[in-house]
N, C-alpha and C positions, 0 to 999 in steps of 0.2 A: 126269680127266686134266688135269695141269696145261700150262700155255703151254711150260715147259722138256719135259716130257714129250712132245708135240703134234710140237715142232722136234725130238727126237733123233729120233724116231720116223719124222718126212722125210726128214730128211739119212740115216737108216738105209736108205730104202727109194730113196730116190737113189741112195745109196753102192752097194747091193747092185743095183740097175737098170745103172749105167754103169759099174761100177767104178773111180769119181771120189770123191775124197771133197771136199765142195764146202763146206765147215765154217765154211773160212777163206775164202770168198768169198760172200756171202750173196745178194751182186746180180749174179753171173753169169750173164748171157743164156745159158739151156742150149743153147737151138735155134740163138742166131748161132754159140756155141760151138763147136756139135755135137754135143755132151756128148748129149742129147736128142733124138729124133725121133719120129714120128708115131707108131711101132711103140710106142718107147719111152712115149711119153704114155699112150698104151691101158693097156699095162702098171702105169705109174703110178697110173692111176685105179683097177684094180682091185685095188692093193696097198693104195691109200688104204682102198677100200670094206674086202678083208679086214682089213685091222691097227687102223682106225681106225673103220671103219662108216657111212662118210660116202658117200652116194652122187653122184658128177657123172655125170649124162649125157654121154658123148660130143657128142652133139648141141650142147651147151647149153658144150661147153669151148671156151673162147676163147684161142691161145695166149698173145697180148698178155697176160693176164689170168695166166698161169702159168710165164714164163717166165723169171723166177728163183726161188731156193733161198726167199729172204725173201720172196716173192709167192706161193709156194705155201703156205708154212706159213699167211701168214696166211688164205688162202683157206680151208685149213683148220680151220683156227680158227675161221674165223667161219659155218662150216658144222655145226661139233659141237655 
């Protein structure tokens, strides 16, 4: 999978989490937002796991660590 492939594949599973499309803002703090919550994280991680195969622990999620559009992908990225 490529890096373009990786980012539509977030922004898909964002888009479809918040019904936000967050395309055009890459550094949007989801959580200062709103756009994002705790529910919504859980949910996100198991979308990552399904769509993408990458496993994060709850445990182990930081949300400083995931709290924009561009800091998730690359989290993801660098987990694949």
């Amino acid at each position: 999978m490529t890096m373009d492939d990786t980012k539509a594949t977030v922004l898909s599973i964002l888009a479809d989490l918040t019904g936000e499309d967050v395309s055009s803002n890459m550094d949007v703090n989801l959580f200062d937002e709103g756009i994002l919550d705790s529910m919504g994280s859980v949910q996100l991680l198991l979308e990552l796991q399904n769509q993408l195969g990458i496993e994060v622990p709850v445990s182990e999620f930081q949300r400083s660590e995931w709290d924009t559009p561009a800091k998730i992908v690359s989290k993801v990225e660098n987990l694949q």
